[in-house]
N, CA, C and O atoms as a GROMACS GRO file, in nm:
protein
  304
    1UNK      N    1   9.776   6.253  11.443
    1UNK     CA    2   9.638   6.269  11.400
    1UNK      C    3   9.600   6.417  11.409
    1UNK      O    4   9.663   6.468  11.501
    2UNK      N    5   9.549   6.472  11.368
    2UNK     CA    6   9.527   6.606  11.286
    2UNK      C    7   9.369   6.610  11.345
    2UNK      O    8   9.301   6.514  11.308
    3UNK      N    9   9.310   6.697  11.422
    3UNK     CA   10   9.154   6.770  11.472
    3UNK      C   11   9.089   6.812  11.343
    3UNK      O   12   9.130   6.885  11.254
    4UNK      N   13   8.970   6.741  11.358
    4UNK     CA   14   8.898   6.837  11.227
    4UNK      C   15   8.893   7.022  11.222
    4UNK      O   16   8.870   7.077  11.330
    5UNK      N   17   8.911   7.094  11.121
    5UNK     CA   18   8.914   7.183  11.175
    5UNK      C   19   9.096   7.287  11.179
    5UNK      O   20   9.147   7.395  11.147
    6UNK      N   21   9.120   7.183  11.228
    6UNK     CA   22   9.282   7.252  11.282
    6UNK      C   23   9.360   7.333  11.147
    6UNK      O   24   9.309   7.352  11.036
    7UNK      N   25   9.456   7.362  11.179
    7UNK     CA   26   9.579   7.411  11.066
    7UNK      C   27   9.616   7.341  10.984
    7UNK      O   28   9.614   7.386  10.870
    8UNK      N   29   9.679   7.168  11.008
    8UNK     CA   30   9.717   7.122  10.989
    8UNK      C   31   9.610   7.012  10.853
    8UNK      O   32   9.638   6.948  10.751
    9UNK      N   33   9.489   7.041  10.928
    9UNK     CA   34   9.390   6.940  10.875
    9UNK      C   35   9.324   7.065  10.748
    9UNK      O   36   9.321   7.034  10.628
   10UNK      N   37   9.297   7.143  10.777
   10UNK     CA   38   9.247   7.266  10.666
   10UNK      C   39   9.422   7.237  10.531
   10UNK      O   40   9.425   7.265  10.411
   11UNK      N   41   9.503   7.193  10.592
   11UNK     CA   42   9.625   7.214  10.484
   11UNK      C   43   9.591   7.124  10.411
   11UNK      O   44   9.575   7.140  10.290
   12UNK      N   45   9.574   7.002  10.481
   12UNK     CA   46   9.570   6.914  10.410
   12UNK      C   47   9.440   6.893  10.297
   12UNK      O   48   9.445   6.844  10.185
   13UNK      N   49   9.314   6.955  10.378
   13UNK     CA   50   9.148   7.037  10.272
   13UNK      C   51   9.208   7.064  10.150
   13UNK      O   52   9.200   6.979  10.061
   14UNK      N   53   9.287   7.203  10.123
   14UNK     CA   54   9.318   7.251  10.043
   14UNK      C   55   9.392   7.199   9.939
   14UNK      O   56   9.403   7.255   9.830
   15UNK      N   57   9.455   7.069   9.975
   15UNK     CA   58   9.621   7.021   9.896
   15UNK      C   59   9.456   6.916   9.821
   15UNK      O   60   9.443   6.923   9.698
   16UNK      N   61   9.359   6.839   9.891
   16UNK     CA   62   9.303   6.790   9.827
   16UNK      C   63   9.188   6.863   9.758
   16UNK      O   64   9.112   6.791   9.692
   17UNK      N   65   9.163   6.990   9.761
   17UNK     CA   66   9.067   7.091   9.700
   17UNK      C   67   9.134   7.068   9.583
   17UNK      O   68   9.088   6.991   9.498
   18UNK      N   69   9.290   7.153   9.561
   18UNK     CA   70   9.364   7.148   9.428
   18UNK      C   71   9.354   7.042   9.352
   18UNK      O   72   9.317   7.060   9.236
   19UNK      N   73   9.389   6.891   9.405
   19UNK     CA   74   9.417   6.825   9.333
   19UNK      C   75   9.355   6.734   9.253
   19UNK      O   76   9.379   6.662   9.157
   20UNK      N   77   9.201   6.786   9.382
   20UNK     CA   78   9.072   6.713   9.277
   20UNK      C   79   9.026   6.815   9.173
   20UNK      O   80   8.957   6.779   9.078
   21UNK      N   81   9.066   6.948   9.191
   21UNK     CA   82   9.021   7.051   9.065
   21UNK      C   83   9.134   6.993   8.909
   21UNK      O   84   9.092   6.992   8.793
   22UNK      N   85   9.261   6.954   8.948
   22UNK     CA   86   9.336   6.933   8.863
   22UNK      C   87   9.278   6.808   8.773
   22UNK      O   88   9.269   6.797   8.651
   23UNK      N   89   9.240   6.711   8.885
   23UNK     CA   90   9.220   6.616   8.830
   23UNK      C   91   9.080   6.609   8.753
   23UNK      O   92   9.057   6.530   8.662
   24UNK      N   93   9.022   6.669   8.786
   24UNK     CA   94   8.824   6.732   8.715
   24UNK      C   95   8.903   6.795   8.592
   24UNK      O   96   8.831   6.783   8.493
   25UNK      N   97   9.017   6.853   8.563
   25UNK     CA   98   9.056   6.919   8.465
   25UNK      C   99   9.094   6.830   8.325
   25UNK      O  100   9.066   6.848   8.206
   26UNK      N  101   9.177   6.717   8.400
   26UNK     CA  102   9.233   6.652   8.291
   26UNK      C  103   9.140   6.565   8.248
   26UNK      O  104   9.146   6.524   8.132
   27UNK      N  105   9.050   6.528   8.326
   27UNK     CA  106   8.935   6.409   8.282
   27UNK      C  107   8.794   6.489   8.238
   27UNK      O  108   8.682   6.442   8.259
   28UNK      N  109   8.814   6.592   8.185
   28UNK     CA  110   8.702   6.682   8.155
   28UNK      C  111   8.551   6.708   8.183
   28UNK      O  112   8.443   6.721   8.127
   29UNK      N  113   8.627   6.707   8.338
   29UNK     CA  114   8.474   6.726   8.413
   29UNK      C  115   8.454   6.878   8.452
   29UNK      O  116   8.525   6.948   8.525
   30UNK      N  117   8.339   6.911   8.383
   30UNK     CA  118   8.299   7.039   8.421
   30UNK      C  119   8.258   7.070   8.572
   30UNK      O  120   8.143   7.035   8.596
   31UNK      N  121   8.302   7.108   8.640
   31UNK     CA  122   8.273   7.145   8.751
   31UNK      C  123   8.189   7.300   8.781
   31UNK      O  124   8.214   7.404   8.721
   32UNK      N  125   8.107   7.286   8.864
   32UNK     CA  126   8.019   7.419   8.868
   32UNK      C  127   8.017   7.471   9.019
   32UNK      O  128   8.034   7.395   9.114
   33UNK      N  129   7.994   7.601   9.031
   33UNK     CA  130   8.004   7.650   9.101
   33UNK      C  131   7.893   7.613   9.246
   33UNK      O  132   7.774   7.627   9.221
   34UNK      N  133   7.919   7.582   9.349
   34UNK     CA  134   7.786   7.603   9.465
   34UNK      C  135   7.789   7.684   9.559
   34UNK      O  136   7.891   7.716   9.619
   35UNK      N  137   7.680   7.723   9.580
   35UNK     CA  138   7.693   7.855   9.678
   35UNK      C  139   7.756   7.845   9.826
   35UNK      O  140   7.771   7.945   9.897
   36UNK      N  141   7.792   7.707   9.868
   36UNK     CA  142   7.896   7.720   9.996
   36UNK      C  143   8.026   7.725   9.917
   36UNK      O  144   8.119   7.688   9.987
   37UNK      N  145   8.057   7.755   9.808
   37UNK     CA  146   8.204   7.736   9.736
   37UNK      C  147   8.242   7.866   9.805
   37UNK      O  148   8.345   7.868   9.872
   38UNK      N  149   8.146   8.009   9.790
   38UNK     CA  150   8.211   8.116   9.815
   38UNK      C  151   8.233   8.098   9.973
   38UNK      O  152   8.341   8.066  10.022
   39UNK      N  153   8.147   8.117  10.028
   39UNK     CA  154   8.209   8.065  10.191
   39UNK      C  155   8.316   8.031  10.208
   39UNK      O  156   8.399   8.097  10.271
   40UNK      N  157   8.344   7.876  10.135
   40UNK     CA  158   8.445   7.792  10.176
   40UNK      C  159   8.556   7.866  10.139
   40UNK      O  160   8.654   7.861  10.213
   41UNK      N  161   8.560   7.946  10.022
   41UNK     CA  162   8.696   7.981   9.983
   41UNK      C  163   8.746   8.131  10.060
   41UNK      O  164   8.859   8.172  10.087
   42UNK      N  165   8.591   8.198  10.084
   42UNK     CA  166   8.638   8.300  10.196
   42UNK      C  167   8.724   8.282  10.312
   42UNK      O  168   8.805   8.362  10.358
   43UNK      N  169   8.686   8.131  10.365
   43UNK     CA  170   8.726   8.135  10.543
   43UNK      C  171   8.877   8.118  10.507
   43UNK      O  172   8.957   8.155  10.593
   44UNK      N  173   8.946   8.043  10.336
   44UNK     CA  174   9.091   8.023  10.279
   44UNK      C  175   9.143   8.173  10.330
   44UNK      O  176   9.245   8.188  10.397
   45UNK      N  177   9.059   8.277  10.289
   45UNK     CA  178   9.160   8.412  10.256
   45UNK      C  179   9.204   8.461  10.420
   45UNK      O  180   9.243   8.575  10.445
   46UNK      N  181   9.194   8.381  10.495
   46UNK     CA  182   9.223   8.412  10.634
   46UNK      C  183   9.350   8.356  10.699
   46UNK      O  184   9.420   8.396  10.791
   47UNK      N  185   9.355   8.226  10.603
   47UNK     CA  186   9.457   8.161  10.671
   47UNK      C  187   9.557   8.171  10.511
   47UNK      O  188   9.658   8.102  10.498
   48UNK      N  189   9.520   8.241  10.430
   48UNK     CA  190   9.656   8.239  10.307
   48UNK      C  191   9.683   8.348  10.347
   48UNK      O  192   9.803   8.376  10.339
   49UNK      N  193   9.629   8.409  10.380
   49UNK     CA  194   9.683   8.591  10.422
   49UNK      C  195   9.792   8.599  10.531
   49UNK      O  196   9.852   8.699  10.570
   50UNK      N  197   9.805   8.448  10.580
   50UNK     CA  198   9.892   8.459  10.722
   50UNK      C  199   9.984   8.408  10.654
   50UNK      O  200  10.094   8.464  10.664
   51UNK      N  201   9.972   8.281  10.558
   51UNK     CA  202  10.099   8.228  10.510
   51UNK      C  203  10.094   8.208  10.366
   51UNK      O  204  10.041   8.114  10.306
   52UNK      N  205  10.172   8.334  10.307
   52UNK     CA  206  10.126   8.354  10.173
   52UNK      C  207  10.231   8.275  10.081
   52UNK      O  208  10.243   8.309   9.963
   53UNK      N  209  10.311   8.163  10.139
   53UNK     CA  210  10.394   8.071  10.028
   53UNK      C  211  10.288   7.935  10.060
   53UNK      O  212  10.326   7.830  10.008
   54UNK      N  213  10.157   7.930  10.141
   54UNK     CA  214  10.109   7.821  10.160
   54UNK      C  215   9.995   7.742  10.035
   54UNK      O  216   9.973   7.623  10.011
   55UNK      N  217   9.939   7.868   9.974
   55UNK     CA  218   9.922   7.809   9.854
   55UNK      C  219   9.999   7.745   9.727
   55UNK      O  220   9.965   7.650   9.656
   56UNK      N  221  10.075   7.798   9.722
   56UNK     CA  222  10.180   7.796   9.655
   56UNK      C  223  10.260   7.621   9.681
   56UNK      O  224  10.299   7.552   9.586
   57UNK      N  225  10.269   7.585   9.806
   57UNK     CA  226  10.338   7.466   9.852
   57UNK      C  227  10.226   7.356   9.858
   57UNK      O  228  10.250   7.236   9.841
   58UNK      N  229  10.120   7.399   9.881
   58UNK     CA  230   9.954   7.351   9.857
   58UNK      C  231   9.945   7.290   9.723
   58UNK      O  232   9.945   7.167   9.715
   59UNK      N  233   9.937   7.361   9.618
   59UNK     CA  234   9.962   7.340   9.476
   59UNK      C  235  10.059   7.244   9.417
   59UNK      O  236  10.032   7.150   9.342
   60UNK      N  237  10.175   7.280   9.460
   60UNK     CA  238  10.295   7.159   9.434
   60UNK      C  239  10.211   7.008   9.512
   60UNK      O  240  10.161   6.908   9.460
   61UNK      N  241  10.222   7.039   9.614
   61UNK     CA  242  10.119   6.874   9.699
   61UNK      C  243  10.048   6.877   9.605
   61UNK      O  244  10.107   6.814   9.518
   62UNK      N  245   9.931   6.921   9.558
   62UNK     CA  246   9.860   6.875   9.497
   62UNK      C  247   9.896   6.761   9.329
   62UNK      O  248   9.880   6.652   9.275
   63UNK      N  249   9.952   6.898   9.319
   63UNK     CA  250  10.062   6.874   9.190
   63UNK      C  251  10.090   6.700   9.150
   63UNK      O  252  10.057   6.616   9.067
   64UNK      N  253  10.170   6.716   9.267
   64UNK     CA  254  10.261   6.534   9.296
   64UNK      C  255  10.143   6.436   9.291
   64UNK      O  256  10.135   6.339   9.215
   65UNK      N  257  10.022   6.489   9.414
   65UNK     CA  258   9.936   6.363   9.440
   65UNK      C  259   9.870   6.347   9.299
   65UNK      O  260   9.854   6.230   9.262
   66UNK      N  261   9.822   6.470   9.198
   66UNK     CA  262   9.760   6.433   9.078
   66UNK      C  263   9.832   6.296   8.985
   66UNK      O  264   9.783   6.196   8.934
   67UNK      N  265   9.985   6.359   8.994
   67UNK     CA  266  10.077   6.316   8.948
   67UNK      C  267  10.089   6.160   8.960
   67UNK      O  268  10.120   6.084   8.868
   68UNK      N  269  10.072   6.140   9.034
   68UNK     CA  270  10.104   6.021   9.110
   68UNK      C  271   9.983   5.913   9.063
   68UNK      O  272  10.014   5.824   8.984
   69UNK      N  273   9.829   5.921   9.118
   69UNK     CA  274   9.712   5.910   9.094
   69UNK      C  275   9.707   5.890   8.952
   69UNK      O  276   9.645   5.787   8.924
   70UNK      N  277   9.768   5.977   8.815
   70UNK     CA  278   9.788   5.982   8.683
   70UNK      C  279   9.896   5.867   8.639
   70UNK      O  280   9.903   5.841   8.519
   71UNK      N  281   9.962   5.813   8.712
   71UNK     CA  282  10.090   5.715   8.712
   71UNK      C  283  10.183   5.771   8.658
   71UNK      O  284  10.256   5.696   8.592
   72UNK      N  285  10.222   5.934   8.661
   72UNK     CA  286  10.298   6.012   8.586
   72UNK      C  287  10.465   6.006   8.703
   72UNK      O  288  10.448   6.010   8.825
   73UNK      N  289  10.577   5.998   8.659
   73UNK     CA  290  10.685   5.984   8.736
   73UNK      C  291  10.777   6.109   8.673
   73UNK      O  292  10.800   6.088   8.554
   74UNK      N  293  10.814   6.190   8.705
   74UNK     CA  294  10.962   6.256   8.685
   74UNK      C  295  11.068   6.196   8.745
   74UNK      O  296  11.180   6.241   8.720
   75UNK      N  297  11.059   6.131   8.797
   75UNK     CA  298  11.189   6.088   8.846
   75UNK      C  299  11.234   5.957   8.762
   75UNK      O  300  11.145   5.888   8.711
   76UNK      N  301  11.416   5.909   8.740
   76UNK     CA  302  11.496   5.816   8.656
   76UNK      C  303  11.441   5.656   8.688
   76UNK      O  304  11.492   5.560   8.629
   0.00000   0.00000   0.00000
């Protein structure tokens, strides 16, 4: 179980930040900006700055869960 808050639990924030932006994408929901967005994405540049392949591995998670959620399979 993962602390609100923690490393582990902010990873997991982010993997679902992405994957609901992906998914607002394909179902053509305009999404708009709110003024805790900048906040929220400030307190990100603190902890991507420490682990800068974590967006990156963030994105792929996201990637899959869209994927998945879409009933989309790459695999045989």
């Amino acid at each position: 179980m993962h602390a609100f808050g923690d490393e582990s639990y902010s990873r997991e924030e982010l993997v679902a930040e992405m994957g609901a932006a992906m998914l607002s994408g394909v179902a053509g929901i305009h999404q708009t900006t709110v003024p805790q967005s900048a906040s929220y994405l400030a307190s990100w540049l603190k902890v991507l700055r420490g682990d800068s392949r974590m967006v990156v591995s963030a994105a792929a998670q996201a990637q899959r869960a869209a994927d998945m959620i879409r009933g989309i399979s790459f695999t045989n």
